[in-house]
Every structure is written in structure tokens, then in C-alpha cells.
C-alpha positions as CSV (number, residue, x, y, z in Angstrom):
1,X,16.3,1.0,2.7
2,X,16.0,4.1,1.1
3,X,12.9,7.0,1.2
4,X,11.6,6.3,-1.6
5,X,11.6,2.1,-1.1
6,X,10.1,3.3,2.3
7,X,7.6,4.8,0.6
8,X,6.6,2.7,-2.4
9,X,6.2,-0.1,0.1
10,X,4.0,2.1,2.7
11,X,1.9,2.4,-0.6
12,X,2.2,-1.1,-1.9
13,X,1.2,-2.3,1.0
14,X,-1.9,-0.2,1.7
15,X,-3.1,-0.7,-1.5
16,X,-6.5,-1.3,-1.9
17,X,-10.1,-0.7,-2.2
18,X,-13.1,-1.8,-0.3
19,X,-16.3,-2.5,-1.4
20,X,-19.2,-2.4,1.5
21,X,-22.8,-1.2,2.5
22,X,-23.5,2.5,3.6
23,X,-22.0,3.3,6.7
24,X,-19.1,4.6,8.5
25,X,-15.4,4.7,7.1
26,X,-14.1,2.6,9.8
27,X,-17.0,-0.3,9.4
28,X,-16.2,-0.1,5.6
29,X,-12.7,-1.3,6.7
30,X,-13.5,-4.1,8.9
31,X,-16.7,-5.1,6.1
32,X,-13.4,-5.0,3.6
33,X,-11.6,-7.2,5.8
34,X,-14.5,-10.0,6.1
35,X,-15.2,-10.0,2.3
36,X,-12.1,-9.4,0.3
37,X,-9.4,-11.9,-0.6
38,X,-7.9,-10.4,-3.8
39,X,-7.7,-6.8,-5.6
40,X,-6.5,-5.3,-8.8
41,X,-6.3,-1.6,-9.5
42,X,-4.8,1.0,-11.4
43,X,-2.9,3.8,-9.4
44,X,-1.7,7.1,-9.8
45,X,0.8,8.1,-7.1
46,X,2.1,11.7,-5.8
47,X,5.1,12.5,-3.4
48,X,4.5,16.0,-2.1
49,X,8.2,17.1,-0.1
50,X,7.3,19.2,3.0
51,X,7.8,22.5,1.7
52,X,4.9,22.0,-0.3
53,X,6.4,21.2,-4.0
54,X,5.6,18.1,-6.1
55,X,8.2,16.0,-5.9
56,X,7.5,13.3,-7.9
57,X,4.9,11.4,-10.3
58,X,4.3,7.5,-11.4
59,X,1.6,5.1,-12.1
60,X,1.2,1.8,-12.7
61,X,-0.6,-1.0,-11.5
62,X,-1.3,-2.7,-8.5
63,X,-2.8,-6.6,-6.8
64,X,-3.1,-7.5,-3.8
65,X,-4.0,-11.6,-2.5
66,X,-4.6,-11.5,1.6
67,X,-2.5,-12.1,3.6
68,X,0.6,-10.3,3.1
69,X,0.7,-10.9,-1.0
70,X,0.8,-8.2,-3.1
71,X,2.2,-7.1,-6.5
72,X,3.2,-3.0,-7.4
73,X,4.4,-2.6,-10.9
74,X,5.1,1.0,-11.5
75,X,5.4,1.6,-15.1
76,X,6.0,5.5,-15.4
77,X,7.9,7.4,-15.5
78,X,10.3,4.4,-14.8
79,X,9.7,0.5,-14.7
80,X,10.0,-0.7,-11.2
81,X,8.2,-4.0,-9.2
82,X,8.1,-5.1,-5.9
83,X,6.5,-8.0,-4.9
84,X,5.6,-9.8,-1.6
85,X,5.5,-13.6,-1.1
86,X,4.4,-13.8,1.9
87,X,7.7,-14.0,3.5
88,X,9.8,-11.7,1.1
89,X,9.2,-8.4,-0.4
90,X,11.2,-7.9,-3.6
91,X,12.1,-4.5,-4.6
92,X,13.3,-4.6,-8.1
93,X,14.9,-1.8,-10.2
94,X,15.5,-3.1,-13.8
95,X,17.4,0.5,-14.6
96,X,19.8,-0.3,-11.7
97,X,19.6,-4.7,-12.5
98,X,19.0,-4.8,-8.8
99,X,17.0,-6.3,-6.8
100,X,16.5,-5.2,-2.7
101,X,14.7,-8.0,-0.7
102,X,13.3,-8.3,3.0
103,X,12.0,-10.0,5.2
104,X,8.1,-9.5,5.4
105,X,8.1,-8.8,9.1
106,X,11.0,-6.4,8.6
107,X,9.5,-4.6,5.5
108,X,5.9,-4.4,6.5
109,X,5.2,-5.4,10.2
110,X,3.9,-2.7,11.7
111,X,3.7,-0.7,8.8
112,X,0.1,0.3,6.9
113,X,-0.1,-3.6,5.3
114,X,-1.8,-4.4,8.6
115,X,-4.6,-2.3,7.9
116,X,-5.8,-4.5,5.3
117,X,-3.4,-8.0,5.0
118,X,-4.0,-8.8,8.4
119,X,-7.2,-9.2,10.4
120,X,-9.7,-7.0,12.4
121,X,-7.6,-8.0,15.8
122,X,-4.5,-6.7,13.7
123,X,-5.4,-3.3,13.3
124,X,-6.8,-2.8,16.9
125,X,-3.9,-3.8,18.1
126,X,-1.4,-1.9,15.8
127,X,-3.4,1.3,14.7
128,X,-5.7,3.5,16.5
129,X,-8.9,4.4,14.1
130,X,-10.9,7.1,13.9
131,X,-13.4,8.6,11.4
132,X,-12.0,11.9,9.4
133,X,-15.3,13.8,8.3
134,X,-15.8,14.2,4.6
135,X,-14.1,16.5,2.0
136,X,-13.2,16.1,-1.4
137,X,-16.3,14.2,-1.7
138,X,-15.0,11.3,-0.1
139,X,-15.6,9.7,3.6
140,X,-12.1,9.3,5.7
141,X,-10.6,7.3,7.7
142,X,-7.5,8.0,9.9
143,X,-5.0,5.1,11.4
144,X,-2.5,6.5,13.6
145,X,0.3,3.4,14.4
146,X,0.5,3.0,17.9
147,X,4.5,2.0,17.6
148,X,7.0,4.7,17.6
149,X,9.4,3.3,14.4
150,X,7.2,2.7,11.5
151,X,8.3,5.1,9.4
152,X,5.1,7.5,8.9
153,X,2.9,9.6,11.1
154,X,-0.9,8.7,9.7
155,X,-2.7,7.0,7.0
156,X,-5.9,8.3,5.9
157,X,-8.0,6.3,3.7
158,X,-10.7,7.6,1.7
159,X,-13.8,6.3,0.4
160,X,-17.2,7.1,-2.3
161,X,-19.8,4.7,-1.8
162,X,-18.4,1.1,-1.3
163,X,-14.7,1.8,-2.7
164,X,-11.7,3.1,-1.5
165,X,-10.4,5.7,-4.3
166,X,-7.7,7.6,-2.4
167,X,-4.8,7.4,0.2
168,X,-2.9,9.6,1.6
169,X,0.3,8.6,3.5
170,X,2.1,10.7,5.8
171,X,5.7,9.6,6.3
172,X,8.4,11.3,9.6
173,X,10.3,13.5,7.2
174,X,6.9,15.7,6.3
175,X,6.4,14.5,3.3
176,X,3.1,13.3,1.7
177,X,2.5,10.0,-0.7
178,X,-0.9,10.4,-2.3
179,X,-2.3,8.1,-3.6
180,X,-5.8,7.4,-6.8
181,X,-6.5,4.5,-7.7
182,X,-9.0,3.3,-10.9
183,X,-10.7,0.7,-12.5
184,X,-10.9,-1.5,-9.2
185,X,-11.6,-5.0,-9.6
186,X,-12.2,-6.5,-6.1
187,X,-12.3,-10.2,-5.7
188,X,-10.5,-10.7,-9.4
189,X,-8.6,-14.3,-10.0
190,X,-4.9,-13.5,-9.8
191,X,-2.7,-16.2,-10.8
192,X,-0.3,-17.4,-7.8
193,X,3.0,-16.9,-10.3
194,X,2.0,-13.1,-9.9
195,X,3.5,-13.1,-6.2
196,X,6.4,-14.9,-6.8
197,X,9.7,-12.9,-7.6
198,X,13.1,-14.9,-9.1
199,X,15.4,-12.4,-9.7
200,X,16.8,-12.1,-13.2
201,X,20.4,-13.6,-13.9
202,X,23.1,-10.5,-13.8
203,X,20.6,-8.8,-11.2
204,X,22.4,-7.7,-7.9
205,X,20.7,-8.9,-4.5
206,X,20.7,-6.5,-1.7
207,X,19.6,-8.2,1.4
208,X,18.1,-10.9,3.3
């Protein structure tokens, strides 16, 4: 899989925003957890590279159905989709007509799409929380993974009032994904046909 797959999923399946009463960042999580089923956004992400330079640019838009569904289209400054089915995740690059897939477990388990596909016993047992002050105007939240081989170092989450605008994903070669997202819809009817993936005939398949 390469970095930038890596990374794109890390995002994709992190995506999301939570809307809850005043309190802490981490309570807002677990309140997220409880209440939402479905989420649509618009994103804007931003790969920093460790020396400091920007890297790279896109934006697109992303939907998420718990558990373990989601939907990231990034429309520029190329077209690419990746889609999880609950037991595959679908990587595909029309540029390229190919299409990478994986098994859930192998692309996401144990990766940042536990902090919000699976449940509140999920991310105890796979993250260790804790609350990350306020700047920016935003309250954060940090999850460290507590396995060695997930492919990043820290997710920080950041919220305003009862959303989650921002994330920030940390990844073991220093570099930074950030992520904005806008116009959240939380709890929006999303068609099932959104989180199914056929791949188009003369498409390459990589994979499982």
C-alpha cells in the first residue's frame, strides 16, 4: 500500500464530526458514538512532509454509515474514491484505471476508524485518550494507538461547540495529514448503493 493510500485511508476513516452538549473533548467522542449513525461533510485536506513544506492539497467530499462504511471522493486536484463495505475497502484511481482493495481488518483495524466506526469498548481498548487543551479556537482531543504497527504516531481531533471541524494525523515518517471539514450534516439519509464499489470493466485489481 503506498503513503499516500496509507494516508488517505487514516483520513477516510477518521472522518467525521460530532455533535454533543458542552463538555470535555473526550465525552464529546463517546456522546458521538451513542448518537451518530451516518455523516456527510465536505473536506479540505493538507499533507505537510517533515521538513516543514506543503506537500500536497485536495478536497472533496466525504460519508460515513457506522460501522466500518464510509465513502471519500476526492475531487481535486485529481478524481480519486475509496470506499468501505464493511468488509472491503476500495481504493480507486480512475487516472491509473485501477482499483487497490483490502480487507477491512487489514486496511483499518487498528487504525483511527476505531475511534469512531467502532464502539466506546473499541477505543479503550485500541487508543489511549486524553484531552489536548485548546488553541486555534478549538477543544482537542489526543488518541495515541496502543499497537506498535498502525502506521501513525497520534490523532488529534478538534472540536467548536458540538462539531468536529479539524484533524490532524500524525503518520511514522513525520509527516502531518491535516484535515477541515464543512457543511456537516450529521445523521443525513445516505443511500446503501453509496458503500458499495464494482469496479469498472478495463479497471486493474490489486489485491484481496
Amino acid at each position: 500500500m503506498t503513503d499516500m493510500i496509507r494516508r488517505t485511508l487514516l483520513a477516510a476513516a477518521c472522518l467525521l464530526a460530532a455533535q454533543a452538549a458542552d463538555a470535555g473533548a473526550i465525552d464529546k467522542l463517546h456522546q458521538f458514538l451513542e448518537s451518530t449513525r451516518t455523516v456527510r461533510a465536505d473536506f479540505a485536506q493538507t499533507v505537510v512532509a517533515k521538513n516543514g513544506r506543503q506537500a500536497q492539497t485536495s478536497s472533496g467530499v466525504m460519508m460515513f454509515s457506522r460501522p466500518d462504511k464510509f465513502r471519500w471522493q476526492i475531487k481535486k486536484p485529481y478524481s480519486q474514491l475509496l470506499v468501505g463495505d464493511g468488509e472491503k475497502v476500495w481504493i480507486h484511481d480512475p487516472e491509473l484505471r485501477q482499483v487497490t482493495v483490502r480487507n477491512t481488518g487489514t486496511a483499518i483495524g487498528g487504525t483511527p476508524a476505531a475511534l469512531l466506526a467502532g464502539g466506546d469498548s473499541a477505543i479503550e481498548r485500541n487508543f489511549t485518550l486524553r484531552e489536548a487543551g485548546d488553541h486555534d479556537g478549538l477543544e482537542w482531543l489526543e488518541a495515541i494507538p496502543k499497537v506498535q504497527d498502525s502506521g501513525f504516531e497520534k490523532v488529534r481531533l478538534g472540536f467548536a461547540n458540538k462539531d468536529l471541524m479539524a484533524m490532524e494525523l500524525f503518520d511514522s515518517l513525520g509527516q502531518t495529514t491535516l484535515l477541515r471539514f464543512a457543511h456537516l450534516e450529521r445523521n443525513p439519509p445516505l443511500a446503501p448503493s453509496l458503500f458499495r464499489f464494482v469496479p469498472p470493466a478495463n479497471t486493474d485489481v490489486i489485491g484481496e
